[in-house]
Each structure stands twice: as C-alpha cells, then as structure tokens.
N, C-alpha and C positions, 0 to 999 in steps of 0.2 A: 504493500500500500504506500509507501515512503518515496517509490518510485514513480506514481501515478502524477504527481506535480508535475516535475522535469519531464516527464515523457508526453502528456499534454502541452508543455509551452513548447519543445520542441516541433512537435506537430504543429502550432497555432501559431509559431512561427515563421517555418517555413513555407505557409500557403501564400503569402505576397510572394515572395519569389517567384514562386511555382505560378502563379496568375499571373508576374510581370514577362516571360516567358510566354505564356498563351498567350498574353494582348500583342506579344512581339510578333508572335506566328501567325496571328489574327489581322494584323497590321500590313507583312508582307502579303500576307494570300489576297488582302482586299485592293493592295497597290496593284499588284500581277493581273488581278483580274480586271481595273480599270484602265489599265495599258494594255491589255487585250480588247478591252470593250470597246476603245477611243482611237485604237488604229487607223489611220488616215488612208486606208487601203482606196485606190483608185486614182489619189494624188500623184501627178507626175513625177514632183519632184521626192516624193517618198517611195515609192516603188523603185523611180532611180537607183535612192539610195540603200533600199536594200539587193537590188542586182550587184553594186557596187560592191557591198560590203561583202556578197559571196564570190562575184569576182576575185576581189585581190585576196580574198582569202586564198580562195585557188591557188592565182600568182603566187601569191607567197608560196603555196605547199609545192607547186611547181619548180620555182625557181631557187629557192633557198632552203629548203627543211634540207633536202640529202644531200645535194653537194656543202654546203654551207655548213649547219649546223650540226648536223654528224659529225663531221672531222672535227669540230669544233669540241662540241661533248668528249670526244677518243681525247683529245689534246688537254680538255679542262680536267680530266679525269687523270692524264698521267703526270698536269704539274702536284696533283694532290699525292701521287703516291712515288713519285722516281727522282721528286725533285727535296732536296734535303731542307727541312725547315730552316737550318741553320744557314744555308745560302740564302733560302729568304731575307730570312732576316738581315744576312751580312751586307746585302745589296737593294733593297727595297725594305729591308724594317723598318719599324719606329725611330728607332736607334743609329739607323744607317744616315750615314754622309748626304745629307739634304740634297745636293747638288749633283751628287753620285745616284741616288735614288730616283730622281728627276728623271736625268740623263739615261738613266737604261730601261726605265720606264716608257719615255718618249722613243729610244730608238726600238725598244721592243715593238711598239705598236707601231711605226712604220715598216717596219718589216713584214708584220700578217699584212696592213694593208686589210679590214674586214669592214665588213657594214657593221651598223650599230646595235643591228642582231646577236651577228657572229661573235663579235666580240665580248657578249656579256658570260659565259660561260667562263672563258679566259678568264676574264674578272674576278666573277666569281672565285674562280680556283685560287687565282695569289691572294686574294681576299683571306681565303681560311687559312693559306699557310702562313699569314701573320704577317703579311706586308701592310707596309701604313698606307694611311688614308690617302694622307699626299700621291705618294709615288702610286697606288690602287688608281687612284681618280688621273694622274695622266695618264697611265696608260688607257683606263677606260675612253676619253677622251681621244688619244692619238691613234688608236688606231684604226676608226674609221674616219678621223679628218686628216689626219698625214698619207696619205695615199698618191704617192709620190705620178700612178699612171692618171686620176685625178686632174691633180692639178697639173699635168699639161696638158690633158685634155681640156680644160679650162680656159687656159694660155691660149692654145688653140684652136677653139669654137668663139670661146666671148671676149677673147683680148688678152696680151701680153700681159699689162697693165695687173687685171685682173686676176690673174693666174699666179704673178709674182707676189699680190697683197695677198691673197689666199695662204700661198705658202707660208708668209710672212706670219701671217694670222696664226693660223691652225698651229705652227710651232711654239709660237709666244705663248696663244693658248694654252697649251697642253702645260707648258711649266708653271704659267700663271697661277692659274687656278687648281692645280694641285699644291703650291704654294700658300695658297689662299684659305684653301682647307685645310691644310695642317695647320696654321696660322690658327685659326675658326678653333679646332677640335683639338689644341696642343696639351691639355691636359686630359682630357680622354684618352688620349695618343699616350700620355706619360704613363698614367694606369693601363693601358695595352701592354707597353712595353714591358714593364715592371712584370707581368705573368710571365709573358713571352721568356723574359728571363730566367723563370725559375722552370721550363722547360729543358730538361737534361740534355747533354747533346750526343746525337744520334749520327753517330758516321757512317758517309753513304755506301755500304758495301760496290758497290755498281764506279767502276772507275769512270773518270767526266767524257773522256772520248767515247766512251759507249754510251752515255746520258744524251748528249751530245748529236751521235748519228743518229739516235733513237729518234729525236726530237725533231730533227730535221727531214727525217722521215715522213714522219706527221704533220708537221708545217709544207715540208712541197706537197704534198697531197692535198693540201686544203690550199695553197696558193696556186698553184697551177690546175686543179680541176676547178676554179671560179676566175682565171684569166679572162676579161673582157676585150672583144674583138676592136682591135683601133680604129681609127677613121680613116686612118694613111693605109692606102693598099701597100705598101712596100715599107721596109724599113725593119731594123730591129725587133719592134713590140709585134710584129706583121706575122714574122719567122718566129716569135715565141709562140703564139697566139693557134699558127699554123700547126705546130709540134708539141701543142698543148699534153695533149692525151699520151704520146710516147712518155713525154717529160713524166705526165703524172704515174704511170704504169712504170715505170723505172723506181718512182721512188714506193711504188705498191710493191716490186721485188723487193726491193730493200727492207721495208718493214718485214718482209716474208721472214728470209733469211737471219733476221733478229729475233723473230718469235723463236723459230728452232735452236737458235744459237745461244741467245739469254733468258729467254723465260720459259725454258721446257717445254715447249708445244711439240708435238709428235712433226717428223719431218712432212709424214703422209698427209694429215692432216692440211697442210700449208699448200703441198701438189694439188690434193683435192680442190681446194680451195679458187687454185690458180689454174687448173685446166676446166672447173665450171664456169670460172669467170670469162675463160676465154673461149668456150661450147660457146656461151649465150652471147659472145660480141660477133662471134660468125652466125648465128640463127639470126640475130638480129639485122646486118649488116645485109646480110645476102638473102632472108628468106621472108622475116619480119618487118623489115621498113616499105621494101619493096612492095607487096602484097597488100599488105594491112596497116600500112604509116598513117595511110588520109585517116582510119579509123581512130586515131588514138589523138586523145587530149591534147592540143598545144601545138601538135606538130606543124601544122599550116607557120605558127608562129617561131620556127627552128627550135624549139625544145630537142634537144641533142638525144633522141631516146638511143641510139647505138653505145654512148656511153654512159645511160644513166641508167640502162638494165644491168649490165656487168656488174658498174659499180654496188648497186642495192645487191647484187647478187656476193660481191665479194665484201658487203658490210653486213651481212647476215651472217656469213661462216665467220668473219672472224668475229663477231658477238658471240658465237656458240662455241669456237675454240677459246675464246677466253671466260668461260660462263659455264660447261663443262669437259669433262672427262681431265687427264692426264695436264695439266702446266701447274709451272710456278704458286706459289702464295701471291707474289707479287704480281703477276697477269689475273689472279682473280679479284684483287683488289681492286684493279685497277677498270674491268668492266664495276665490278660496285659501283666504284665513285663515281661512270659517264653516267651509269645507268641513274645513279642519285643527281644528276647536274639534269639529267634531262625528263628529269619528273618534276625537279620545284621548274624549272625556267619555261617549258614547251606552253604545260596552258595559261600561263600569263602572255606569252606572246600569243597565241592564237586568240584570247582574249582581246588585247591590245588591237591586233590586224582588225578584227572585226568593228573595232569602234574606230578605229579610224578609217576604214571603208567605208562607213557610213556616213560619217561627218565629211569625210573630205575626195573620198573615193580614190580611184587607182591617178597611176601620175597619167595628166590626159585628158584624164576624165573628170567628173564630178559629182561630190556627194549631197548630202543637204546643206553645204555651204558654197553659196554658188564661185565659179571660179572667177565671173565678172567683178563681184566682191572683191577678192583678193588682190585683182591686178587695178582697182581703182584704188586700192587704197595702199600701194606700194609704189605710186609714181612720186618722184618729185627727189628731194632727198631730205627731207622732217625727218624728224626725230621720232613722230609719230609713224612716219612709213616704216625706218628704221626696224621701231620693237615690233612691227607689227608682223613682218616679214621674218624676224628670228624669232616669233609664236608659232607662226605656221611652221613655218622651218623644224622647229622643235619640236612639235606634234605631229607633222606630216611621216611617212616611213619613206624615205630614200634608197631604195638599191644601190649597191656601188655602183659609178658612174652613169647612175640613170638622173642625178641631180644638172647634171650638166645639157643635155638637153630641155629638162624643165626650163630650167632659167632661160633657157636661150627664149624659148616659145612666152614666157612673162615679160623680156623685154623687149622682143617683138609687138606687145602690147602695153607696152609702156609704163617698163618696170625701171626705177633709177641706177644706176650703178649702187650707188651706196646699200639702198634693202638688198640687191641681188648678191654683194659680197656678204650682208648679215646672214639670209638665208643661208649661204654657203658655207659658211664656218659653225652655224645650229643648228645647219637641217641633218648633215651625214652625221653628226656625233649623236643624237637624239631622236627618239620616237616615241612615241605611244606606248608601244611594248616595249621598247627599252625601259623609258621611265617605271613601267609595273615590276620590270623583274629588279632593276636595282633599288626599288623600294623590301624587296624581298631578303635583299643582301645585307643592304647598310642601314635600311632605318628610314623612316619618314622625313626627319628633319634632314638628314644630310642630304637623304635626294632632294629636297625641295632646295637646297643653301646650293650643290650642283648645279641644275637645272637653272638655278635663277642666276647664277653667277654665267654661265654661256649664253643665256641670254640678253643680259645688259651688255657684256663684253661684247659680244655680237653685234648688239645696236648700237655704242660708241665707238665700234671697229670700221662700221657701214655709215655712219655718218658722220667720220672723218675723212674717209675713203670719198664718198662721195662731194663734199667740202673742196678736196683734193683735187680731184678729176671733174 
C-alpha cells in the first residue's frame, strides 16, 4: 500500500507527455493532409515544378551517384581506416601548423577537383579522424571551387579577366574562411584538441608508399572516370578526355593487384572480378548499345552506358570481396566505414536534389522560381545583385563545369560581371544537399557561420570585381 502514492503520480504524471506526443502526431497528420488537400495540381507553373524536381533527381542519379559518389564513399571510407590519426593530426589537426594545415588542405582539394557532392564524404572522413575545423572547412571548400579545368574553362567561354578573378577568388577563399573558422571556434578547437591528445599513438603498420599507391589508386578512378569533355577539339585536356576510360581501367588494375597483395583478397576473386567487368564492356559495346541503346535512359543524351555497366559491374564485386569471404580485418573495415559514409550522406542529398528541383529546377530549366526572376534581379553591379546571385549560387546544385555555361546563358541576359563572379565562387562550393549533409557532420551553427561566410565573401568579391571591370 506504501507504494500506491508514487506509483499513481508517476502515472498522473506522465500523461502530459504522453498527450504532448499525440497532439504532435495529431498536428503533423493534419498538416500532410492539408498539403495534400491544397495541391495546386493543374497549375503550370506547379506541375512544372514537380517534373523538374523528378527530372534532376534522375540527373543526378544518372550522372553523379556511380561515377561520382561511389568512388567517393570507397575513398571516405579508407581515409577512416588506412590513414593514421596521428598524420591527421600532424598535418591538419587542431594543433597542427595553421599555415601548414591550410596549405594541404587547399592543395588536397584541388587535386580531387569534385563537385560539392563529391566532396562531402571526403569531409566527412578527415572530419572524424580529428582534423580541425579550419583546415576541415578548406578543404570542404577547395575542392569543388579550385578546379583548376574550371577555371579555364571560364577564362575561356566568359573572359580572361574573369577566369583569373575566379582563380584568384576560390584560392583566397578556401584559406580565408577556414581561417575564419578556426578564429570563430578557437576554443572549441582547444577542447578538441586536448582529447585528441590523450589518444594513444597508433603506428601505421602499412608503410607510406603502399598508403600512398593505394590512394592514388582510388583518387585516379574517381578523377578520371568524371573527366569532362573540353571545348577545344585538340589539345592536351582533348587527348586526356579521349583516353579517359584506359587511364581509369589502369588504375582499376592497380587497385586489383593491391587487394591481393595487401589486404588478403583471394587472387581468383580479383580475375573474377576483372574478366566480368570486361564480358559486360564487350556485350555492351558490341551487342547492347547497338541493339537496345535508343531503349535505355539518357542515352539520346550521351550517358556513356559502355562504361557505366562495367563499372556498376566491377563496384559490386569489389563490395562483396571486401564484405565477405576470405580478406584482411582491415579491407573489412574498410567497406564498414563507405558503407557507414553512404547511409548518413545518400538520403540527405536525395532529399536536398529534390527540393531544389523544385524551387529552382535543373540548370536550363525552371522550377517555381521563375528564371526571368533571377536574371532581373542580377543585372547591374549592387550590392543587392551581388548577394542575391551568391543565394542562388548557394542553393542552386552545380555539376562540375556545368556552372560555366549557366552563366554564360544569364549574361546573355543580362547578368553583370560582378553577380556572375559571386555566383561562381558560391555556386560550385554549395548546395542544397551539400548544406543538409554538413549540417549532419559539424552542427547547425557552424554550417550556418560556413554558408554565411561564402556568401558575403562572395558578394564583396562580385562587387569589387564588378566596380573593377
């Protein structure tokens, strides 16, 4: 009987909980239901924009999920397990050489050279292995705006001029405001560091030449299977561009030859691998395009299906060699961690594409925000054109070098210099999806303190520029 009190207020307490709960559940179902009820369905410009928004979803799934963000995942996944915290740290930590940290931050991301997809996985991964904020946020930063075939494709299509400030831009950037942030977050940084520290140190059994090819392995796979076609039929980028697919399939041997070598993968395994990949690039090449191309998705639009059946084909075996039978500890970790990078990251970006399909639609096109909008209110060179050009910029999703004909086609319609370099310096580092997944990584506040620092820098970069010119 003693018990009968407490276990009634217990009870008689917990029903406001329990009720505030139902009204919440009660709440959404009545919202859902009058968002269904108030559908604008028959509206041009809403129907529009919902085609738009399964368009570029498509786009995207087309053009970026496999080539792109696959290699991407395999990559974010082996800086979590092959790469030594302690090299973290000694070169991108807390603690590390502000200027040194910077510095290989910024030239790491010009190197991938990735859209602002691609790159957030990478991110992510130096993110856990204890790299500071600073040096984190340039590289996020650098490496879809350093993009060295970019900006002269910039140079030229919209002007020397323009292509130089670009460069100019995108690199000051990238140290700026990872300076900026550490600056911003230097005692949080300090208490980062101080754990980090009392992390034991872990020497990397794996000597750097072998870390080294491993990695580079994985890096030409993912730069050279997303090489974009230049404008110049001749020339250097012409003959890379041409010899794409060798280049990438060379460095597919390479990885081969390392799974058997360093992580225990059966030899057989790796042939299996490599004579399916190459069955399905002759069925395709010689029996499947021919026959049945017009039938398939995209094709009309050059979706390279000869090389992108292979590939799914040879990114499925090696997910199963590293996931079962007979390898390493460390090749099983190592699908864990892509297969962990590409569960939190995949449905915030498919999220993301979807609302920005709808609001702003594919590049070209338009979504419920009409594009006469935009290009009125980006003329001139204000300050107001300015931000208003590195918002859209920021929100909009940019393909690598798909930004460069946008602009051209906005200042055809009378876009100023000045918004067009803001765009250009917010639009590739920034999306939609990007911002959802690094809200995922670092935290609400620093994504917004990010976001808002490229884009004011943006718009006093575009309306100096523009001042200038």
């Amino acid at each position: 009987m003693a018990d009968t009190p407490a276990t009634t207020c217990s009870t008689t307490c917990s029903q406001p909980a329990v009720w505030r709960q139902e009204w919440k559940k009660l709440l959404g179902g009545m919202i859902v239901l009058v968002a269904f009820f108030a559908l604008p369905l028959g509206w041009q410009r809403f129907d529009q924009s919902i085609f738009e928004t399964l368009a570029l979803t498509k786009w995207y799934a087309q053009e970026h999920v496999l080539l792109c963000l696959v290699p991407a995942f395999f990559i974010a996944g082996a800086i979590g397990v092959f790469i030594s915290q302690n090299a973290v740290m000694k070169y991108l930590g807390p603690k590390a050489s502000k200027p040194l940290a910077l510095g290989v931050a910024s030239v790491s991301g010009t190197i991938l050279a990735v859209c602002s997809c691609t790159v957030l996985p990478l991110f992510a991964g130096i993110w856990r292995m204890g790299a500071g904020l600073g040096a984190a946020v340039a590289f996020l930063y650098s490496g879809p705006a350093i993009n060295v075939l970019a900006i002269v494709l910039t140079a030229a299509v919209l002007g020397p001029s323009l292509g130089i400030a670009r460069a100019i831009g995108a690199v000051s950037f990238s140290v700026i405001i990872g300076t900026v942030m550490h600056l911003i977050y230097r005692k949080e940084e300090a208490a980062r560091a101080a754990d980090m520290m009392e992390t034991p140190d872990d020497e990397d059994a794996r000597p750097l030449w072998q870390t080294g090819l491993y990695f580079a392995s994985l890096v030409g796979i993912l730069v050279f299977a997303n090489w974009g076609k230049p404008q110049e039929p001749q020339g250097i980028w012409q003959l890379i561009w041409q010899s794409k697919w060798i280049v990438t399939s060379s460095f597919a041997v390479m990885l081969g030859i390392i799974l058997v070598a360093w992580f225990e993968v059966r030899w057989w395994k790796v042939v299996a691998i490599g004579l399916a990949t190459l069955l399905t690039w002759l069925l395709s090449t010689f029996w499947l395009i021919p026959n049945l191309g017009h039938y398939l998705p995209g094709y009309e639009h050059g979706l390279p299906y000869t090389a992108m059946i292979p590939f799914t084909v040879a990114t499925v075996g090696l997910s199963i060699v590293l996931s079962v039978g007979q390898r390493s500890e460390q090749a099983n970790a190592w699908f864990d961690q892509s297969w962990g990078f590409a569960k939190q990251i995949t449905p915030l970006l498919l999220y993301g594409v979807l609302i920005a399909g709808f609001l702003l639609g594919r590049p070209g096109e338009e979504g419920m925000i009409p594009g006469s909008w935009v290009a009125s209110l980006v003329g001139g060179n204000s300050l107001q054109a300015n931000f208003f050009s590195s918002i859209v910029g920021a929100f909009m999703y940019f393909a690598t070098l798909t930004e460069v004909p946008i602009l051209q086609g906005l200042i055809g319609s009378g876009m100023g210099k000045g918004p067009a370099l803001a765009m250009l310096l917010a639009g590739p580092a920034l999306s939609l999806p990007n911002m959802l997944v690094i809200r995922s990584v670092m935290g609400t506040q620093k994504t917004i303190v990010f976001v808002s620092l490229v884009v004011v820098m943006s718009t006093l970069a575009g309306w100096c520029y523009g001042m200038w010119f």
